[in-house]
Each structure stands twice: as structure tokens, then as C-alpha cells.
py3Dmol code that shows the C-alpha trace and the ligand (Angstrom):
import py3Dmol

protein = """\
ATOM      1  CA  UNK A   1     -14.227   0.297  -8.242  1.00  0.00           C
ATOM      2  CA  UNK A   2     -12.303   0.792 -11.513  1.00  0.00           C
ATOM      3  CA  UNK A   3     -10.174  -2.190 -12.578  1.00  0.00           C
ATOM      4  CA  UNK A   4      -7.188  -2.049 -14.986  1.00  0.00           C
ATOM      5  CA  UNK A   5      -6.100  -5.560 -15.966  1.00  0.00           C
ATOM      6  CA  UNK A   6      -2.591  -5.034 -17.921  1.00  0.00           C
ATOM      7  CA  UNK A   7      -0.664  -7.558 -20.114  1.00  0.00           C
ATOM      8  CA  UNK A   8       2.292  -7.984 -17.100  1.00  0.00           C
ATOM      9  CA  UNK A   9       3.410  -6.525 -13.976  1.00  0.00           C
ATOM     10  CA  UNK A  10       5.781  -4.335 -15.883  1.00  0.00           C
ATOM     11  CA  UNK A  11       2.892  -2.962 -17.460  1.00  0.00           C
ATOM     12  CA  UNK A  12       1.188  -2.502 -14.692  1.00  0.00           C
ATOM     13  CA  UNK A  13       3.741  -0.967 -12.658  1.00  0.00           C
ATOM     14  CA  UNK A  14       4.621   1.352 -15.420  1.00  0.00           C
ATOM     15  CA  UNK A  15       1.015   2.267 -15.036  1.00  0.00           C
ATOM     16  CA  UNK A  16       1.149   3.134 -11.502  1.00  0.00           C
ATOM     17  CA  UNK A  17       3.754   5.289 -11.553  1.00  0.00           C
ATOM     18  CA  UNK A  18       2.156   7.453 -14.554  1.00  0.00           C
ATOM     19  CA  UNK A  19      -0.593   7.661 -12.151  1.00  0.00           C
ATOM     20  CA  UNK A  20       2.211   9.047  -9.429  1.00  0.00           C
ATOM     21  CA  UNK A  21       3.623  11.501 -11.792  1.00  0.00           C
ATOM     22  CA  UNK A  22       0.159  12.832 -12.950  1.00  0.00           C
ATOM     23  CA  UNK A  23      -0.514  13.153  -8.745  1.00  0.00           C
ATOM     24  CA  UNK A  24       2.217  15.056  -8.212  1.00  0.00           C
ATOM     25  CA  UNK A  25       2.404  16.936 -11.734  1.00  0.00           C
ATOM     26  CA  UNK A  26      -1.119  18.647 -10.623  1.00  0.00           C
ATOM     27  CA  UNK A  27      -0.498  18.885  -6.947  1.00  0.00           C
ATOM     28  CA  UNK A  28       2.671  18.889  -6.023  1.00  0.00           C
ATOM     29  CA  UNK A  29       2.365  19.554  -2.203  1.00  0.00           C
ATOM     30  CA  UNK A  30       0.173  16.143  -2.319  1.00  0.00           C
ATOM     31  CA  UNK A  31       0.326  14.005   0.803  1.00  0.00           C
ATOM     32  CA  UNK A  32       1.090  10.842  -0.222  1.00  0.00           C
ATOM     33  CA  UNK A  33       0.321   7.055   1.665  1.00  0.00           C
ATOM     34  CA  UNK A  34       3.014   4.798   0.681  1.00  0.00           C
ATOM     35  CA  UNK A  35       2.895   1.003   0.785  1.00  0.00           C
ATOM     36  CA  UNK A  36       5.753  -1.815   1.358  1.00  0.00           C
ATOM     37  CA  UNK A  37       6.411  -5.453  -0.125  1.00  0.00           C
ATOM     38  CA  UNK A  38       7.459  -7.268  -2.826  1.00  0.00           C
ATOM     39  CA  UNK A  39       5.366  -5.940  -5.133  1.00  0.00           C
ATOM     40  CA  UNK A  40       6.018  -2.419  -4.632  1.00  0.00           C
ATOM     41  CA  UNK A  41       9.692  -2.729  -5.469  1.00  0.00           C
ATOM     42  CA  UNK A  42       9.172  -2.369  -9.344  1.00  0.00           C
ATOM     43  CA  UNK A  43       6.830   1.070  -8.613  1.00  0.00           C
ATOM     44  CA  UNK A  44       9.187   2.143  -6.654  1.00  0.00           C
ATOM     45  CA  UNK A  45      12.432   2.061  -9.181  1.00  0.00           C
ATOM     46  CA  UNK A  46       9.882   3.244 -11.707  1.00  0.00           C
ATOM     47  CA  UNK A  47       9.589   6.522  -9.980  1.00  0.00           C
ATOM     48  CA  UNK A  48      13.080   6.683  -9.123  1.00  0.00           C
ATOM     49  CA  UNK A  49      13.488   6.688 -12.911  1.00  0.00           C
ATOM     50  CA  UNK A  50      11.172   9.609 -13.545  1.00  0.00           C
ATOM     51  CA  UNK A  51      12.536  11.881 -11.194  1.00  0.00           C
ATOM     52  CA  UNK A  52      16.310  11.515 -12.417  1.00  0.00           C
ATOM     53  CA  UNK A  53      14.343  12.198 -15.819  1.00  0.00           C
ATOM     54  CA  UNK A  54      13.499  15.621 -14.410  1.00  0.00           C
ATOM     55  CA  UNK A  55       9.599  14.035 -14.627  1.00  0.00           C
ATOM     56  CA  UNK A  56       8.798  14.437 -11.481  1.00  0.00           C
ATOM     57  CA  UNK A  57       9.408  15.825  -8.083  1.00  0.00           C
ATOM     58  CA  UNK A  58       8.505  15.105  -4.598  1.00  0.00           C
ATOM     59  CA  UNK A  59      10.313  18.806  -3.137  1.00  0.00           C
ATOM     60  CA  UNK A  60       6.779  19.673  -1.844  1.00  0.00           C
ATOM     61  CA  UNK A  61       5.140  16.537  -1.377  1.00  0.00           C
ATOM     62  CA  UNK A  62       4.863  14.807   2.556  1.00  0.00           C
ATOM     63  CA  UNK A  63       4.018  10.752   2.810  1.00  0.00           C
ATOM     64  CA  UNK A  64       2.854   8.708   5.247  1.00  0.00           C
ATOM     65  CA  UNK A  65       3.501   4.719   4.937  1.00  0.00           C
ATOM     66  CA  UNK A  66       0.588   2.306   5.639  1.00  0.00           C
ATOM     67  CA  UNK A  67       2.577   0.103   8.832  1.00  0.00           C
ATOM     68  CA  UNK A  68       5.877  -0.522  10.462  1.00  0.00           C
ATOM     69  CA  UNK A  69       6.956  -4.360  12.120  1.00  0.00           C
ATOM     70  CA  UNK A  70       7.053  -3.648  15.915  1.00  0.00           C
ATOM     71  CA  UNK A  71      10.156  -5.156  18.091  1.00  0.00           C
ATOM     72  CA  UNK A  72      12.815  -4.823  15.387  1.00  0.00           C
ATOM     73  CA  UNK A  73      15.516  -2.506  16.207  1.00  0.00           C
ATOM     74  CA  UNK A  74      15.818   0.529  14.095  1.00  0.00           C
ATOM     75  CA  UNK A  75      19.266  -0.462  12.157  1.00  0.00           C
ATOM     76  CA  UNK A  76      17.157  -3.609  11.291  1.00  0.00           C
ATOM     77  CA  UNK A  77      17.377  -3.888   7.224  1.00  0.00           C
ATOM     78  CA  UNK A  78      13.264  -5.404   7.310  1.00  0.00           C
ATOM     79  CA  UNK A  79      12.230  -2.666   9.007  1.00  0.00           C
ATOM     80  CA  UNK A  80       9.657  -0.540   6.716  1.00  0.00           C
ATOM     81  CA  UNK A  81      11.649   3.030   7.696  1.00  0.00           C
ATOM     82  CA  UNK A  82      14.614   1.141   5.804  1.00  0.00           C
ATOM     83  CA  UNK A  83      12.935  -0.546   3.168  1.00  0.00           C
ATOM     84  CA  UNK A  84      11.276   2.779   2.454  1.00  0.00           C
ATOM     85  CA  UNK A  85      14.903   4.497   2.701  1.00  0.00           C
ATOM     86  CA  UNK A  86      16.608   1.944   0.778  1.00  0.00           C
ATOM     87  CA  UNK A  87      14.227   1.950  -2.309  1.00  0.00           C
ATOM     88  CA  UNK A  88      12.665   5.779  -2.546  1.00  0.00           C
ATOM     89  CA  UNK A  89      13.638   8.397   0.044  1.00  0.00           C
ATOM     90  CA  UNK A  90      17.344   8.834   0.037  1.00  0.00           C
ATOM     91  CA  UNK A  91      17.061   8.293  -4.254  1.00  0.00           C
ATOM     92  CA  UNK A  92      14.466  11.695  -4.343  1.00  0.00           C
ATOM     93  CA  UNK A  93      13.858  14.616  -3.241  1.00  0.00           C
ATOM     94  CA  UNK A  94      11.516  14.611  -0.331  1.00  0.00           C
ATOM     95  CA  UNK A  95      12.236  17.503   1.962  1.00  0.00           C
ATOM     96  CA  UNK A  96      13.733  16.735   5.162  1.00  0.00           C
ATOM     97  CA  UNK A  97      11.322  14.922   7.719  1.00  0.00           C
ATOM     98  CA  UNK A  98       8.362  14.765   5.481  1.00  0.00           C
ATOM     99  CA  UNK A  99       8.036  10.856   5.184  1.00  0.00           C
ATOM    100  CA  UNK A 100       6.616   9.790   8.338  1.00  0.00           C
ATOM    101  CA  UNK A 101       6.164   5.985   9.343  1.00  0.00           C
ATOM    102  CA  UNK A 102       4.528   3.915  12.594  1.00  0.00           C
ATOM    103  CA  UNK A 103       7.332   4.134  15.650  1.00  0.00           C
ATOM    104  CA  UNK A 104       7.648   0.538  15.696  1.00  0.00           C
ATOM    105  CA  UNK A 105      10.260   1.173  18.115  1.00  0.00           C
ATOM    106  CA  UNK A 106       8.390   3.047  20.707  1.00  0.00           C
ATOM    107  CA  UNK A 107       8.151   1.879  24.307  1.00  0.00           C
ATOM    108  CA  UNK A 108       4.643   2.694  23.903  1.00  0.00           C
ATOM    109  CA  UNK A 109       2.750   1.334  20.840  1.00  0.00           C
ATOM    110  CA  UNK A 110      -0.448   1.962  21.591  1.00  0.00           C
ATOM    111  CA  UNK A 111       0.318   6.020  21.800  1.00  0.00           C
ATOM    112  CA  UNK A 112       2.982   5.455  18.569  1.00  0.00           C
ATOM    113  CA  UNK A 113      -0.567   4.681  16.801  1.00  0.00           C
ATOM    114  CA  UNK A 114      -2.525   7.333  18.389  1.00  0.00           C
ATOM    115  CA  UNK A 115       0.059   9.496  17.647  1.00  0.00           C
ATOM    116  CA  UNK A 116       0.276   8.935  13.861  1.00  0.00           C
ATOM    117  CA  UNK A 117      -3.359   8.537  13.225  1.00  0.00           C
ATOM    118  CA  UNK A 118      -3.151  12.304  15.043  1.00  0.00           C
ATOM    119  CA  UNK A 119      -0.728  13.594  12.148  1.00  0.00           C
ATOM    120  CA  UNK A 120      -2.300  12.211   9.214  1.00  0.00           C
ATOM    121  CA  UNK A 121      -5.230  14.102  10.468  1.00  0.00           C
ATOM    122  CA  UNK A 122      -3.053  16.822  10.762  1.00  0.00           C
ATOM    123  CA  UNK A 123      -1.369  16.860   7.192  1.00  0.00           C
ATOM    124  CA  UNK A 124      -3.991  14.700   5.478  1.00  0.00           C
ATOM    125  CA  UNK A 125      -6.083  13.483   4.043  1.00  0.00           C
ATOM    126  CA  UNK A 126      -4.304  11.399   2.145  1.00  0.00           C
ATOM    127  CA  UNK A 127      -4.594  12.709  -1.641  1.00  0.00           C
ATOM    128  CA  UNK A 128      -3.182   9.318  -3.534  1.00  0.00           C
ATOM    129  CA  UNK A 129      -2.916   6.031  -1.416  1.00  0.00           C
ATOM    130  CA  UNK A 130      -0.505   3.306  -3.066  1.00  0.00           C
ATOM    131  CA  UNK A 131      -1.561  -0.038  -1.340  1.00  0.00           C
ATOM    132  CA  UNK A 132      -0.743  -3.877  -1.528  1.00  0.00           C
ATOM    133  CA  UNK A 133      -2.881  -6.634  -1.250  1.00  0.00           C
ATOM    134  CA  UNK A 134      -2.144  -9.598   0.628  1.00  0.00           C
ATOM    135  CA  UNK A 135      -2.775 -13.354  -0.795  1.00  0.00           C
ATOM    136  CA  UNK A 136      -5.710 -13.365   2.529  1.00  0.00           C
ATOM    137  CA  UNK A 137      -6.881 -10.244   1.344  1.00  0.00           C
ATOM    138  CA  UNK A 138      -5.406  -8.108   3.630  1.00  0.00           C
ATOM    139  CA  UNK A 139      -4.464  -4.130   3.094  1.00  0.00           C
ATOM    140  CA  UNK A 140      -1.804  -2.161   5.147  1.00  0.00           C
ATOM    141  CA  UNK A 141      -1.088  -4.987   8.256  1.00  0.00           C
ATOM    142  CA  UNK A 142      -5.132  -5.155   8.434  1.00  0.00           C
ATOM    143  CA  UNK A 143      -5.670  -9.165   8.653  1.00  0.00           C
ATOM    144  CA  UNK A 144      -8.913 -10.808   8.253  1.00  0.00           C
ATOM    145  CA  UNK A 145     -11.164  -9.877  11.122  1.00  0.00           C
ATOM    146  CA  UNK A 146     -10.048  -6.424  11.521  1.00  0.00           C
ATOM    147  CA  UNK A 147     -12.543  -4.008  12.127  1.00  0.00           C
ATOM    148  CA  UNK A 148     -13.654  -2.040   8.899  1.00  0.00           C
ATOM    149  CA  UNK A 149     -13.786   1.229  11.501  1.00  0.00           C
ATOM    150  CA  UNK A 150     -10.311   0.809  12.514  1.00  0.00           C
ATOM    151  CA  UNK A 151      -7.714   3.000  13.372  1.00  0.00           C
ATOM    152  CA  UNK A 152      -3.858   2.989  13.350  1.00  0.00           C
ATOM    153  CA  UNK A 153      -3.530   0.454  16.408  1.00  0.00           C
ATOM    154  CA  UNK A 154      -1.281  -3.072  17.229  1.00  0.00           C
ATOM    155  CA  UNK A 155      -2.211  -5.630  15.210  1.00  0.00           C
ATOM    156  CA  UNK A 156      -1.124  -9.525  15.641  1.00  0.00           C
ATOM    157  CA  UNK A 157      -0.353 -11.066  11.841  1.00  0.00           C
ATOM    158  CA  UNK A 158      -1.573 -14.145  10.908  1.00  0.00           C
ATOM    159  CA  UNK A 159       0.825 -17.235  10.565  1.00  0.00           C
ATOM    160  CA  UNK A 160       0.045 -16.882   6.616  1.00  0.00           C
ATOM    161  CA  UNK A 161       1.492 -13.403   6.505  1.00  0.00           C
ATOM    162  CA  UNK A 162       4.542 -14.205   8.991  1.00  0.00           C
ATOM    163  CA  UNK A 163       4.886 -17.215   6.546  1.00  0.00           C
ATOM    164  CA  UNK A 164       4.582 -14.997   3.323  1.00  0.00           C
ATOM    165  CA  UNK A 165       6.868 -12.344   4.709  1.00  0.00           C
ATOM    166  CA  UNK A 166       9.557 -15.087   6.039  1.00  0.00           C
ATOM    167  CA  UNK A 167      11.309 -14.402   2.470  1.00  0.00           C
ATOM    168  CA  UNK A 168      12.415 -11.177   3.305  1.00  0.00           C
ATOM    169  CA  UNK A 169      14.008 -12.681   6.775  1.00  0.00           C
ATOM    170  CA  UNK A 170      17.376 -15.005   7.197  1.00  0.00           C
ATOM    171  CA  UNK A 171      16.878 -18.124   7.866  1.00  0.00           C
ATOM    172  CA  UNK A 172      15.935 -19.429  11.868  1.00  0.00           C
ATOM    173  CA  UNK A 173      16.094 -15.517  11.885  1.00  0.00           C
ATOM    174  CA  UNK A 174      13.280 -14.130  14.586  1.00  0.00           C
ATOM    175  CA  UNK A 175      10.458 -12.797  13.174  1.00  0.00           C
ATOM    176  CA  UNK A 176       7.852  -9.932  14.011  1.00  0.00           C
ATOM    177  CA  UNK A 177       4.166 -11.126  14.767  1.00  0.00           C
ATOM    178  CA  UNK A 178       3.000  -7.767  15.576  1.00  0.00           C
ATOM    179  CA  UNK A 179       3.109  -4.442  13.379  1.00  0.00           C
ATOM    180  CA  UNK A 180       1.479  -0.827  13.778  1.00  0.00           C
ATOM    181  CA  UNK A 181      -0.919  -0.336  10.794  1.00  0.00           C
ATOM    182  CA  UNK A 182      -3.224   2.280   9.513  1.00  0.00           C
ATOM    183  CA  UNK A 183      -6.581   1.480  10.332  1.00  0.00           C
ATOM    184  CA  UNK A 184      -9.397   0.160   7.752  1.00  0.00           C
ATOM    185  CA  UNK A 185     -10.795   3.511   8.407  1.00  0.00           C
ATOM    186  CA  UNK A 186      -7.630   5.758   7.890  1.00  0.00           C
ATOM    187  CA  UNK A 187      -7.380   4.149   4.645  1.00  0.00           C
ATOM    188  CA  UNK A 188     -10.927   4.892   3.568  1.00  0.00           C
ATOM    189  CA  UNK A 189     -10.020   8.539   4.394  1.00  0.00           C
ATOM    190  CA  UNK A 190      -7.790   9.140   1.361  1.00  0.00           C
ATOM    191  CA  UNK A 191      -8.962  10.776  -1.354  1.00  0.00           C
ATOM    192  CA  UNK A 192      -8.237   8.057  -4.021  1.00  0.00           C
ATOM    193  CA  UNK A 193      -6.748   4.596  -3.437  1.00  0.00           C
ATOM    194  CA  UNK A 194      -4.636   3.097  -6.050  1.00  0.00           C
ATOM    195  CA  UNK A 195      -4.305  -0.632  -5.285  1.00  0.00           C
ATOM    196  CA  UNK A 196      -1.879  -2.772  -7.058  1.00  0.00           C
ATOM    197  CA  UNK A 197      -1.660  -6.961  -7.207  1.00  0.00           C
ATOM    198  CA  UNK A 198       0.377  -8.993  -9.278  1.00  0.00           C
ATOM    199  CA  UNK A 199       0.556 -13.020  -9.836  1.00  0.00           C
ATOM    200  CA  UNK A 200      -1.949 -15.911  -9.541  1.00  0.00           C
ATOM    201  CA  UNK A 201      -0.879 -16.258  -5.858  1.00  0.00           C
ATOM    202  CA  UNK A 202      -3.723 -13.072  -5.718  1.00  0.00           C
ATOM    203  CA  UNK A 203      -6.119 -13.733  -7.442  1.00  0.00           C
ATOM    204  CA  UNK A 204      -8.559 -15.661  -5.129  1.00  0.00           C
ATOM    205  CA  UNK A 205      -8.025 -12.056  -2.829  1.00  0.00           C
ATOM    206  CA  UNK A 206      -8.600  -9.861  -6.210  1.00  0.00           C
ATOM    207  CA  UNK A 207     -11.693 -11.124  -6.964  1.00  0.00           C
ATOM    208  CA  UNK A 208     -13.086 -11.110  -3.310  1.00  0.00           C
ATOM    209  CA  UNK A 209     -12.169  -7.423  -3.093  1.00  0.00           C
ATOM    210  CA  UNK A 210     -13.818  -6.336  -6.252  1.00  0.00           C
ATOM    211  CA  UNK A 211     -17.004  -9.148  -6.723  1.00  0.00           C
ATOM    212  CA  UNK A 212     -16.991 -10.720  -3.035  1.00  0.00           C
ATOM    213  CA  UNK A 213     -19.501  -9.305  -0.174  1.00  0.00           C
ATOM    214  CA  UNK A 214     -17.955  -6.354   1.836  1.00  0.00           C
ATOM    215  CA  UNK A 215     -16.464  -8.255   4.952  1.00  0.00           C
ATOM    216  CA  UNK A 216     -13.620  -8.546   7.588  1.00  0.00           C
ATOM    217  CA  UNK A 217     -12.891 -11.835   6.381  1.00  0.00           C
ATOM    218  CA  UNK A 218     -11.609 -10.546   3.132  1.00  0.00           C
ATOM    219  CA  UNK A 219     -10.345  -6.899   4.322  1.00  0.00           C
ATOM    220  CA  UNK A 220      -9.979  -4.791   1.132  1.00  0.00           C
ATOM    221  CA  UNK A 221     -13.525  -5.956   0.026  1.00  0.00           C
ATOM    222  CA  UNK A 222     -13.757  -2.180   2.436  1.00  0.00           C
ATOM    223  CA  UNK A 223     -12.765  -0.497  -0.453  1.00  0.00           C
ATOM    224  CA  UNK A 224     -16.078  -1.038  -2.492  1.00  0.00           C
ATOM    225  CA  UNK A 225     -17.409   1.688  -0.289  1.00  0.00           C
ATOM    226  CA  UNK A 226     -14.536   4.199  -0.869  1.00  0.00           C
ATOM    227  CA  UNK A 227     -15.344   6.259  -4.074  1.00  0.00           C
ATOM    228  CA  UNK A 228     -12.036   6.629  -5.639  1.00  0.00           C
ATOM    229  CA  UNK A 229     -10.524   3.178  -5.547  1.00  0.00           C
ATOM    230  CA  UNK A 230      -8.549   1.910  -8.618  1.00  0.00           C
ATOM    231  CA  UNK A 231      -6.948  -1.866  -9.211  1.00  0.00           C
ATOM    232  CA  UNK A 232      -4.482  -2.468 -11.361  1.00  0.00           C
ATOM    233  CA  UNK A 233      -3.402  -5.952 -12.013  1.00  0.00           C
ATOM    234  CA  UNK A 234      -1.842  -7.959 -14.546  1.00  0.00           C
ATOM    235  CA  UNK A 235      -3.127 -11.171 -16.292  1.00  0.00           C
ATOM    236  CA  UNK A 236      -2.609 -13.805 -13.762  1.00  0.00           C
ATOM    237  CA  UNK A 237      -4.200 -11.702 -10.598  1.00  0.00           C
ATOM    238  CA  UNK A 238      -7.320 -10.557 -12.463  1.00  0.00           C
ATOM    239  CA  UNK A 239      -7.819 -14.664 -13.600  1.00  0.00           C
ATOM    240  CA  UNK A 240     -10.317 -15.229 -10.938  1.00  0.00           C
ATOM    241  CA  UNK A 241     -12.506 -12.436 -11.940  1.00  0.00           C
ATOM    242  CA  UNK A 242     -15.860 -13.350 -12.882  1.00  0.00           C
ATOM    243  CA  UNK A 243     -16.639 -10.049 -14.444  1.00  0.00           C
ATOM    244  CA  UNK A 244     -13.369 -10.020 -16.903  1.00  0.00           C
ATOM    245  CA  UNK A 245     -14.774  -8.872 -20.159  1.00  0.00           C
ATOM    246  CA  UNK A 246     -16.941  -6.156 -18.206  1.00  0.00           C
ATOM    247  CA  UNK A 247     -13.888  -4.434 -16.439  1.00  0.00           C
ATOM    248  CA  UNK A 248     -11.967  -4.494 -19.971  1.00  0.00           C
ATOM    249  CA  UNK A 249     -14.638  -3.273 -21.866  1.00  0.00           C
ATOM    250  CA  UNK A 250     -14.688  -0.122 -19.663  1.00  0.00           C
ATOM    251  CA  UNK A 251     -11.359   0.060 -19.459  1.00  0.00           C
ATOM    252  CA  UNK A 252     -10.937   0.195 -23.334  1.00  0.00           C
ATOM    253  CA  UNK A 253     -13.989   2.836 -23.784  1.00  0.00           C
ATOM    254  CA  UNK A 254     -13.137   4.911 -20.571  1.00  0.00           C
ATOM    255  CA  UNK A 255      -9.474   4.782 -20.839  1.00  0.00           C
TER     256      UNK A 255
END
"""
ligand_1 = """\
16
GLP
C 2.714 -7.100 3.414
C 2.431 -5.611 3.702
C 1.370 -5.097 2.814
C 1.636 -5.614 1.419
C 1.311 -7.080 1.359
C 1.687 -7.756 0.051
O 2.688 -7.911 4.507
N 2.150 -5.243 5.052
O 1.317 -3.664 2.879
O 0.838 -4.945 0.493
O 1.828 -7.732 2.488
O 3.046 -7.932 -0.057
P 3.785 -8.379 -1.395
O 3.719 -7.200 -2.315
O 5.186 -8.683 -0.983
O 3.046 -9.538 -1.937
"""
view = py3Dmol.view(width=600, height=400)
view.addModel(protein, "pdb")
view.setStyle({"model": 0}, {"cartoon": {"style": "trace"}})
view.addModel(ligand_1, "xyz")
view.setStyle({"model": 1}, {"stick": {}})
view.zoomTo()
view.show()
């Protein structure tokens, strides 16, 4: 796993999005996995930025986000479809229909999941997956205990998540406590993971997912078996790290 420790998130996020332009600058038909949250908003204005700069353009690229809340209506402004819509698609130039998320409205989860793990297959793999990390180590909605072999499926968040996530909701507002989610698996499948944390609220998950043992306690500790999988932090999330000096000396030889 390659680690990247910058100065700040702005830094970082900067970083990220170089890594989006480069993506799309040598393929642009890429299939792209896109990820939601807090700390994704920065990456997300970054890129906005390069394509009004005529730096990049997503006219032949497709995406596919990571999860979708289930039982929110579709006008809901926390669902992921709006987030996503709100902050990248209707800013660029993604063709028509070629950013696909989880139905969270379907009367039928369990075949909404089927039914997107069937067209990433289809379109994928995956060339560049963006993904968050959550403070319990979780990727996509895949909470500790999730299988490491999962699929896109149902799964129930912990009260931690609902908790962390509560910021983005009104107050006494109802909350979801299910979501669709990519599998541990699906995620393995791309062909390079690019996974970004920020703040000293993750750095207990940061340094279980690149020096902890591989298990569904800590999800994204998965990714040490995927062989494409960068981090890119800033100061506070890589402070746990026991391996600090090691990551930065590669990082200044290798580039
Ligand atoms: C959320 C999302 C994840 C995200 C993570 C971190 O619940 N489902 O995809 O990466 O938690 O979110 P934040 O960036 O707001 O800390």
C-alpha cells in the first residue's frame, strides 16, 4: 500500500484530484467509482475547477458511486444521487445517464444490489476508485463485520456512523439505518483504489488499515491485499502511524 502523508487536507485534496486528471488525461473513457462525505467535498470542487480550466473532461468517462441511504425519498437533499448532483454532475460534463448509483428507492433492495453489482460487471472494472474512510474503519457503507467477499447488498449502519452522519441531517430529523453499498469484494475489483482521510478523528482507522491485521473488524485493512491501493492523508490522520518515517522516505525517493 503506498501512503502519501501531505502537509494539510488542501494539500492532499489538491493531490487527489491531480491523480483524477492524470486518470482521465490517459484514459478518458475510464469508469470511474465515486465516493460521498464530508471529506470528499474539497476533491470534488477541486475537479470542478479543472474542468472549467479546460484541464479535464469527463465527456467519455461513466461512474459508479460506492452506496446510496435506503428509505429516503428521491427529492431528499442527503440522498447520495443529490449530493453527487449537487457537488459534480450537473457542474461537468458527464454524458447523459453515465453516473449510476444504488436505487435506494427501489421496492426491492435486494435486486437494486444485484442489479448494480450486474452493471459494474458490465461497464467495469472500475479503473480509479475514490473512497472514504470511516472513523471505525469502514469503506463504502461496509461496517465492521462485513464480509471481505461481499457484494453490493443491504447493509444495517452502526449507531457510530448514524451518529457521525447525523451532521448532515436536521435536527429530530429521521434518519436512515440502512444503505445499499458496494461490496468488500466489488471494491477489490477496481483496478487502483485511491483512498483519502483527513483529521485526527482517523487516525486510529488509518493506521489499522495500513499496519493492523487484515480483518472485518477494521474493514479497509481489505485493501492490503488489493495491488493498487494508494492513501493520502494529511498530518493529523497519518499521526497514529507507527511506520511514519518509512512511508515518507518512499514517498520522497519514489515520488
Ligand atoms: C460515510 C460514507 C463513506 C465515507 C465515510 C467518511 O458514511 N458512506 O463512503 O467515506 O462515511 O465520511 P466523511 O468523509 O464525512 O468523514
Amino acid at each position: 500500500m503506498r501512503v502519501i502523508i501531505h502537509r494539510d487536507a488542501e494539500a492532499a485534496t489538491r493531490a487527489v484530484s491531480a491523480f483524477f486528471a492524470e486518470q482521465l488525461a490517459a484514459k478518458p473513457a475510464s469508469v470511474l467509482g465515486l465516493a460521498t462525505g464530508g471529506t470528499m467535498e474539497g476533491v470534488y470542487a477541486e475537479l470542478i475547477e479543472l474542468y472549467r480550466a479546460g484541464k479535464m473532461s469527463f465527456a467519455k468517462a461513466r461512474s459508479f458511486n460506492l452506496d446510496e441511504y435506503l428509505g429516503l425519498p428521491a427529492d431528499h437533499p442527503q440522498t447520495y444521487r443529490h449530493y453527487m448532483d449537487e457537488r459534480l454532475f450537473r457542474h461537468v460534463d458527464f454524458p447523459p445517464n453515465a453516473t449510476h448509483l444504488p436505487d435506494g428507492t427501489s421496492a426491492d433492495p435486494e435486486k437494486a444490489a444485484e442489479d448494480y453489482e450486474a452493471l459494474i460487471a458490465r461497464y467495469g472494472p472500475i479503473d480509479l476508485q475514490l473512497l472514504g474512510l470511516g472513523a471505525n474503519g469502514h469503506i463504502g457503507f461496509n461496517e465492521p463485520s462485513s464480509s471481505l467477499g461481499s457484494r453490493t447488498r443491504i447493509k444495517t449502519l452502526t449507531h457510530a456512523t448514524i451518529e457521525a452522519n447525523g451532521r448532515f441531517f436536521e435536527d429530530g430529523e429521521w434518519q436512515p439505518h440502512q444503505a445499499l453499498t458496494m461490496g468488500i469484494a466489488t471494491i477489490l475489483d477496481a483496478r487502483s483504489v485511491l483512498v483519502l482521510a483527513f483529521g485526527a478523528g482517523k487516525a486510529e482507522a488509518v493506521a489499522q488499515v495500513v499496519e493492523g491485521p487484515i480483518s472485518a473488524r477494521w474493514p479497509g485493512t481489505a485493501l492490503q491485499m488489493h495491488r493498487h491501493a494508494t492513501l493520502v492523508l494529511d498530518e493529523a490522520a497519518a499521526s497514529d502511524l507507527t511506520m511514519r518515517d518509512y512511508y515518507q522516505w518512499v514517498q520522497a525517493n519514489d515520488g
